[in-house]
N, C-alpha and C positions, 0 to 999 in steps of 0.2 A: 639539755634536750629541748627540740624544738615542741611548741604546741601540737603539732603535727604525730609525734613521737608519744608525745603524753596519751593523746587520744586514743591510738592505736593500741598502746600499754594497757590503758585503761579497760577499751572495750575487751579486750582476752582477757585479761588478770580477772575483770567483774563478773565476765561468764562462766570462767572458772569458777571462781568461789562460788558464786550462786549457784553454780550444778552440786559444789561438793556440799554445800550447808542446806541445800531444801530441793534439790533435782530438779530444779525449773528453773530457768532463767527468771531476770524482775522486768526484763524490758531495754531495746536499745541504749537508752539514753541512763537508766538508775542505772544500766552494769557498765556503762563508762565511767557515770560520775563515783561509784563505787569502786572502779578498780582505780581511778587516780586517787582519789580517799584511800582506799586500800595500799596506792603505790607507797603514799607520806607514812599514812599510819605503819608502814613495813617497813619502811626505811627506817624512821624513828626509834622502833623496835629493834632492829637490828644493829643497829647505831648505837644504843645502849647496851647491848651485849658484848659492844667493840666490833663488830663485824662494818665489813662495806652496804651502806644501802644501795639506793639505784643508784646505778654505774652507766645507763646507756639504755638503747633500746637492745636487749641479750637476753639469753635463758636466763643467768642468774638474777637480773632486775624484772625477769616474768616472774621466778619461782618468791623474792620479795614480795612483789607485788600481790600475788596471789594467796600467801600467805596473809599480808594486811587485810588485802578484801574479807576473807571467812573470818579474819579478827574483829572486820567492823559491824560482819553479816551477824556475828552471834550475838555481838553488841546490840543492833541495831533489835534482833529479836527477841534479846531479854527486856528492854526497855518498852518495847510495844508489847511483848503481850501473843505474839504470833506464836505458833507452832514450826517445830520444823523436821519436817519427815522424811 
């Protein structure tokens, strides 16, 4: 996948998870760098289960991705200390 592909991944996959984990977006730039963290981290996950991770810029490397992002958001909220409502 190009850089170009990554980004665009990213920014959906980050807005996603941060609407489902705390209903408010974190901001342009943390729900990008959050959904390609999200993209690796879902891929990885998924890779261990034996499944395909990111495959392309597709639904199925969105629904990946989107899944890592809320895996990293919860991560990232138990370790701070934030709430999330």
């Amino acid at each position: 996948m190009s850089i170009i592909s990554w980004i665009i991944l990213g920014l959906i996959a980050g807005f996603i998870g941060s609407k489902i984990v705390n209903k408010q977006g974190q901001g342009l730039l943390l729900d990008v760098a959050l959904g390609v963290v999200g993209a690796i981290v879902g891929g990885v996950i998924f890779s261990f289960f034996g499944a395909t991770g990111i495959t392309g810029l597709n639904i199925y490397s969105m629904i990946v991705a989107i899944i890592g992002s809320v895996v990293v958001l919860w991560v990232y909220h138990a370790v701070s200390g934030r709430q999330t409502s």
